[in-house]
N, C-alpha and C positions, 0 to 999 in steps of 0.2 A: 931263694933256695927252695927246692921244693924236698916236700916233708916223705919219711918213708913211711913204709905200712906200722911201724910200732908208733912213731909219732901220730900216725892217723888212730889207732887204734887210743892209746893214751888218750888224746885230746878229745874223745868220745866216751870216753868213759866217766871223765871227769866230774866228779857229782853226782854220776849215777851209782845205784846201787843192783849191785850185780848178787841174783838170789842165787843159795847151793839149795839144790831138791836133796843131795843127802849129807851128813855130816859126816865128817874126817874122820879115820878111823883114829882116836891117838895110839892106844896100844890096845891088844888083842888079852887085856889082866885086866880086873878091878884095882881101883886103889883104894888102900888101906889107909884111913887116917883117922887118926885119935881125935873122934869131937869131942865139944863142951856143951853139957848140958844147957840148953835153950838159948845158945848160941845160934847165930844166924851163917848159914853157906851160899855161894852161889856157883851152881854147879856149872861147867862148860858142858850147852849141848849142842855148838856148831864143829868141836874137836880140832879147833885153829889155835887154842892159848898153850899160850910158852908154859903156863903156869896150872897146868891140869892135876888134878882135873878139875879147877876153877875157871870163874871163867877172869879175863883182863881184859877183856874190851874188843877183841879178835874177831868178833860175832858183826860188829856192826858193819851194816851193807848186806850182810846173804839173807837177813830174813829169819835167822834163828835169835833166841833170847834165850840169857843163864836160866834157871831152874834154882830157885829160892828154896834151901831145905834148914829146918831149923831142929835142932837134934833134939828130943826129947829128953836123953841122957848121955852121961858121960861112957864114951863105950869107941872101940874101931868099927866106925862107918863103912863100907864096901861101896864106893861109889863106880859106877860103867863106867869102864875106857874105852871101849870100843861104841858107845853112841846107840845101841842098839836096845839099848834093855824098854824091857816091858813096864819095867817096876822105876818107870824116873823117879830120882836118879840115881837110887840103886842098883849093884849089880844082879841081872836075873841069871846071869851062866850065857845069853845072849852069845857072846863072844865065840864058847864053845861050836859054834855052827857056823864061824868064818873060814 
């Protein structure tokens, strides 16, 4: 039986790891979340996790890695949802200029 173009493409990809040059927009807002004092985060910065804006594992294969932020104090965090920001992995206003 011969194989179509998705099956050819599939069986070529298999194990490799396919890079994003930029990351997903997830939403065009910062997110607000209430840390814990010297608590450990890890931020999503390929904008692929279900679970933003942390990361779950969504990253592996494109070449991006979470962004490790550990909160100095207990306070609402602004973390980038749109992937842009200057200030990882807070929000810089970035967004504003999508």
């Amino acid at each position: 039986m011969a194989k179509n173009s998705a099956d050819i493409v599939r069986d070529a990809l298999v194990g490799k790891e396919i890079h994003m040059s930029e990351p997903v927009v997830a939403q065009t807002s910062p997110y607000g979340v209430e840390v814990e004092a010297r608590q450990d985060y890890w931020w999503c910065a390929c904008g692929k996790s279900d679970d933003q804006p942390f990361c779950d594992g969504s990253h592996r294969g494109t070449g991006f890695s979470p962004v490790q932020y550990t909160a100095e104090k207990s306070e609402t965090f602004w973390f980038c949802g749109c992937k842009k920001t200057g200030d990882v992995p807070q929000c810089d206003g970035s967004h504003n200029k999508l």
